[in-house]
C-alpha positions in Angstrom: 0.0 0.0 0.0 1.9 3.2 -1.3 0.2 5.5 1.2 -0.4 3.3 4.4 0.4 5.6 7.3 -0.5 8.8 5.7 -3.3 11.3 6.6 -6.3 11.8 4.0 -9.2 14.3 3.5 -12.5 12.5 4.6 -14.3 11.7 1.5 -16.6 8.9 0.1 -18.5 7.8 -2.7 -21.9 9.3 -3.5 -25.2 7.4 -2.9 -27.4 7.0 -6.0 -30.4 8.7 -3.8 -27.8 12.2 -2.7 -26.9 14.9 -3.6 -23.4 16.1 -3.7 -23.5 18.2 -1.5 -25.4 15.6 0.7 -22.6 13.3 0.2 -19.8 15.9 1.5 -21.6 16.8 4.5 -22.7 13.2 5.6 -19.1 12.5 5.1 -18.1 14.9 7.5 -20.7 14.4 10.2 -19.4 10.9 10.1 -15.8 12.1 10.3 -16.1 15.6 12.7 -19.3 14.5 14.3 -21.2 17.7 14.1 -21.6 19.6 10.9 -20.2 22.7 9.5 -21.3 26.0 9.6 -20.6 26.6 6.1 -20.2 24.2 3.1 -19.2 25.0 -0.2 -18.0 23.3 -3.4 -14.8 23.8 -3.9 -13.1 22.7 -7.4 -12.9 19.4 -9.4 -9.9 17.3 -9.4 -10.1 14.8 -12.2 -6.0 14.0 -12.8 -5.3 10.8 -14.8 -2.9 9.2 -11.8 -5.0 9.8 -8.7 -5.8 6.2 -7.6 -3.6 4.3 -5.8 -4.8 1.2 -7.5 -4.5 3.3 -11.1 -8.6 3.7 -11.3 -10.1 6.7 -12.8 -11.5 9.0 -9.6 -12.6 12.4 -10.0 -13.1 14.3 -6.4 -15.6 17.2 -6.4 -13.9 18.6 -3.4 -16.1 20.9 -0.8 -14.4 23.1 1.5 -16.3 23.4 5.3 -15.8 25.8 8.3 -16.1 25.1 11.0 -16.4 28.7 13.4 -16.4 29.1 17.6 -19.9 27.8 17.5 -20.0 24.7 15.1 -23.1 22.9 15.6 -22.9 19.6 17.4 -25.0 17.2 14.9 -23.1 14.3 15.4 -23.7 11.7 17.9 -21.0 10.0 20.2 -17.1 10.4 19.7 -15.3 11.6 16.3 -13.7 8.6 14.6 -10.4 7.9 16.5 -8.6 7.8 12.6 -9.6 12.4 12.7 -7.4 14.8 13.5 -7.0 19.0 13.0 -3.9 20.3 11.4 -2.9 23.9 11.2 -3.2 24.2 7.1 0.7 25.7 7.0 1.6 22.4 8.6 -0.4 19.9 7.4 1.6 16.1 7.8 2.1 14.3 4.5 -1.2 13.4 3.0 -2.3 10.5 0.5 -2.8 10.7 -2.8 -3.3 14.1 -4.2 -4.8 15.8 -1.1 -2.0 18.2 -0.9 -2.6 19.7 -3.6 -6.6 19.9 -2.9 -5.9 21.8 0.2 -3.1 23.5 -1.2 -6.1 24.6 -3.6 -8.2 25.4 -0.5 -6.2 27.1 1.2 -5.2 29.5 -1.6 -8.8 30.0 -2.1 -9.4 30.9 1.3 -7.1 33.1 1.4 -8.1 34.8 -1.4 -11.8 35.1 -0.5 -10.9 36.8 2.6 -9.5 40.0 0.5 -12.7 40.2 -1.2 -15.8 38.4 0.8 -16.8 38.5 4.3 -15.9 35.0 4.8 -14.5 35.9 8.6 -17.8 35.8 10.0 -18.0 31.9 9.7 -15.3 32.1 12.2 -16.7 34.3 14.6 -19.4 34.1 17.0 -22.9 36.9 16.5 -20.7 39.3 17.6 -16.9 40.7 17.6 -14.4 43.5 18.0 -12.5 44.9 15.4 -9.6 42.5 16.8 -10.7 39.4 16.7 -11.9 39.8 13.2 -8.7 41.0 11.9 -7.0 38.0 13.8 -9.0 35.5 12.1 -8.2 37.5 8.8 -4.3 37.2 10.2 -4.9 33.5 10.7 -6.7 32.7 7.6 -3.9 34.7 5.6 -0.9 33.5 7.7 0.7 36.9 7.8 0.1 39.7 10.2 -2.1 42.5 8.9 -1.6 46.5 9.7 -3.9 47.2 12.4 -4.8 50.9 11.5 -5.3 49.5 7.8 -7.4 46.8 8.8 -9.6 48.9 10.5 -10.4 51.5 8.1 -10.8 49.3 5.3 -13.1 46.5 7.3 -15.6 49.8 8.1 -15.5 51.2 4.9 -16.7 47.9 3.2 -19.9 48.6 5.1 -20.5 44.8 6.0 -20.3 45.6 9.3 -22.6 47.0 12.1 -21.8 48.4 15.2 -24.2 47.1 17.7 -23.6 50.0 19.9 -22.0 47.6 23.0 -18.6 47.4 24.0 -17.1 44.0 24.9 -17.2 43.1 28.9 -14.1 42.4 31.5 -11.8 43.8 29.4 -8.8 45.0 31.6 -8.3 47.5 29.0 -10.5 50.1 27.2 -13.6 48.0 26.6 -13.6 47.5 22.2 -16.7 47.8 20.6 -18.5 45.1 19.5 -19.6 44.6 16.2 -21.9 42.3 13.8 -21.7 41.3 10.1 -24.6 42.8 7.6 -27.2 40.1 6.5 -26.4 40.9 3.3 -22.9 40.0 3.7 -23.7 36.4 4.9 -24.0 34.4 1.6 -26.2 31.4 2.5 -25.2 28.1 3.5 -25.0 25.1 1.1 -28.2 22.6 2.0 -27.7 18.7 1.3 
């Protein structure tokens, strides 16, 4: 076995009565035990030599998030065979799946200088702080502070809820919301 040892992205075949969609997030309820907050297809990976056993698989690859308040769908204990990574130091993976998050990861990354894709990280509300340090983390390079904040305000996704953030031993920061209209909607299976 070529890749015995090595981590792998959870993944499956399809059922003849789902969806795709339905197929990635069962796959990952059975994995993470609780769903995402946010699902997404990601790209197609159809590459000639991606089987082990030299069979012809294509992957429609979905990327999740998972935010501070992941719902907890799943019942019992996540599979003992699952594990989180950091994405800039993922082990070795099987087959192709470097590349795939390689893909995701650029993607990400991307998004998040474009789309309010921050909020699936974040609880209902947030300073100005902890959205910019998801936006450091999803990058993976520290962002100007004073930068950060004019441009997150002037996108106009965001609403000050007029309350500041409690037991701070600081200056309390205010707390903020996203826009409805910036949340695009989740995927459904």
């Amino acid at each position: 076995m070529p890749f015995r040892g090595l981590w792998a992205l959870p993944g499956g075949p399809t059922q003849w009565d789902e969806t795709l969609t339905g197929t990635a997030l069962r796959t990952l309820v059975s994995a993470v035990q609780r769903a995402p907050g946010y699902l997404e297809q990601l790209y197609s990976f159809g590459g000639i030599e991606r089987s082990a056993n030299a069979q012809r698989l294509v992957t429609i690859a979905y990327w999740a998030l998972y935010g501070e308040s992941g719902s907890a769908d799943g019942q019992g204990q996540p599979d003992p065979n699952v594990a989180w990574f950091s994405a800039d130091a993922l082990p070795e993976l099987a087959f192709d799946h470097a590349e795939i998050a390689d893909y995701a990861l650029a993607r990400l990354r991307s998004k998040t200088e474009y789309a309010a894709v921050a909020h699936r990280f974040l609880g209902e509300t947030f300073t100005l702080a902890r959205l910019r340090s998801v936006h450091e983390a999803v990058r993976g390079r520290p962002v100007d502070p004073a930068n950060f904040r004019r441009q997150a305000l002037a996108q106009g996704n965001l609403i000050d809820t007029g309350l500041v953030e409690t037991g701070a031993a600081h200056r309390p920061a205010r707390l903020y919301r996203f826009a409805a209209a910036a949340e695009p909607p989740a995927a459904s299976a």
